[in-house]
N, C-alpha and C positions, 0 to 999 in steps of 0.2 A: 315053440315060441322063439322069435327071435331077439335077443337081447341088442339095445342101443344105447350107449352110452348117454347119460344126462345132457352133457355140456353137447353132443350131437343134436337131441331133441333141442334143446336150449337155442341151438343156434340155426335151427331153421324152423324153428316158433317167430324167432327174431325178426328173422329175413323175411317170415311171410305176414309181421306184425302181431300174431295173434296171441301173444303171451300174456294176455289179460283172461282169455279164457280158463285160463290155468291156473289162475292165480299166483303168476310169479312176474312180480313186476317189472317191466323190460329193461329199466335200469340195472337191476340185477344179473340178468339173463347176458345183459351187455358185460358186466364187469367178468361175470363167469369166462366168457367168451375171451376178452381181452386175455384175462390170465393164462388160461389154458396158451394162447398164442405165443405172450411171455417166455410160458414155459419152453415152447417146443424151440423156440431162437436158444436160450439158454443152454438148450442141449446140444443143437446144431452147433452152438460155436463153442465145447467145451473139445475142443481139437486137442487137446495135449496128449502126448504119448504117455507118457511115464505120467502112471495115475495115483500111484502111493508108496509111500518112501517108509519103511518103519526101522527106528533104532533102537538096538537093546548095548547097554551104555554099561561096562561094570571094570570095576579096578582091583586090580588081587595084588596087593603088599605084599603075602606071604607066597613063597612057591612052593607049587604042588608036593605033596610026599613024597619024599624020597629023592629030589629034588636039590640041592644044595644051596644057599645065597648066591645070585650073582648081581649085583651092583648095576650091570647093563642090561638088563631081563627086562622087557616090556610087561608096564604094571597098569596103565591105562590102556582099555580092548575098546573098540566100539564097531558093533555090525551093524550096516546099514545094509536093507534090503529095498532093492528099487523092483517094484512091478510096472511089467510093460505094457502095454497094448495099442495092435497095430491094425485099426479097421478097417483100413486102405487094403485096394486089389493091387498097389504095387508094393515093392518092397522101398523100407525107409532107414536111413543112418541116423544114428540116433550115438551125440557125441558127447559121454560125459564128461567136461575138463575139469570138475570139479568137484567135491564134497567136503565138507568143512564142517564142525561140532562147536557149538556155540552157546555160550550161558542163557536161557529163556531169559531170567529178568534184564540183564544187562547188554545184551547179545556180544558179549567177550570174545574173541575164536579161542577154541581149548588149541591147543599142540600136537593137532596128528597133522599127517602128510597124507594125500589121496595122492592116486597114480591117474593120468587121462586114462580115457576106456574110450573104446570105440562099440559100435552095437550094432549089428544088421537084423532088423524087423523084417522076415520075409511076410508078404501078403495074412492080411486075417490073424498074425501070428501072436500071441501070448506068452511071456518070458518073465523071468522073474531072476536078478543078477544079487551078486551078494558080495559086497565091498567091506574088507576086513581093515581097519585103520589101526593103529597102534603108536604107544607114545611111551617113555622111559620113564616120565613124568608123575602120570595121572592124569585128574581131575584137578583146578585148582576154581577157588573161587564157590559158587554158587551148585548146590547139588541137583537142580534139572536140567538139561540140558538137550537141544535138538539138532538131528542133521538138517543142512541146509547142501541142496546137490543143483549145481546149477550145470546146464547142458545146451547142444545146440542141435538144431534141427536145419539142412538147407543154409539157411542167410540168419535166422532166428536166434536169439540166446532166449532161454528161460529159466525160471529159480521156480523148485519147490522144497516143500518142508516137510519135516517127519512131525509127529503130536512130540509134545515136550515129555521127557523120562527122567525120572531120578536114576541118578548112576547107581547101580547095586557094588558099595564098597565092603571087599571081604578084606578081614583085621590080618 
């Protein structure tokens, strides 16, 4: 038996009128249609490379055991992880100038410093980069907070974001 998609039957019921046989009213059958088309645009132009950004966000006052106080010890960490993907059959530069940590409610910038990156996407390729940020600081302000990495592709800039995280603060 061979199986055919609804919105297939759907839409050449349409074409050849007869979706009243069927009892699925061609209005229907239309909007099914429509959508599905929607869909398929919406995927064709979701072109961005860098497809998700995730931060784990956390602050340690105390140093590790064994460890001594030092006064300039980086006490605000934040890893951002960027996934790439490159579905193109050539290869792509993929140029991150920037990554910044930012209060969800307010959008504050916290106090780290990113370094540019640069990223070569060979053909088909899948990568996955990990940007260590660090601050003397902390956290100040507001306890959710997300990365915001913006980058450029060709002539293009873009900005994406991580989900918002509570910083995990150890005493």
């Amino acid at each position: 038996m061979i199986k055919t998609p609804l919105i297939t039957c759907i839409a050449l019921l349409v074409v050849t009128g007869s979706t009243n046989i069927c009892a699925i009213p061609s209005t229907y059958a239309q909007s099914q249609i429509h959508f599905a088309s929607k869909q398929r645009t919406t995927m064709k132009n979701n072109n961005s490379l860098i497809k998700k950004v995730t931060l784990i966000a956390r602050q340690e006052n105390l140093p590790p055991l064994g460890i001594s106080h030092d006064p300039q010890r980086n006490i605000g960490l934040a890893s951002v992880f960027i996934l790439l993907e490159n579905p193109q059959t050539n290869s792509v530069i993929v140029k991150i100038s920037k990554v910044e940590i930012r209060n969800l409610l307010d959008g504050k910038l916290q106090n780290f410093q990113s370094q540019y990156k640069e990223v070569e996407l060979k053909p088909l390729e899948n990568s996955e980069i990990l940007m260590e940020l660090t601050n003397k600081s902390g956290y100040t302000g507001h306890d959710r907070v997300k990365a915001v990495v913006t980058y450029h592709i060709e002539n293009q800039s873009k900005t994406i974001e991580s989900e918002a995280v509570a910083a995990n603060l150890s005493k």
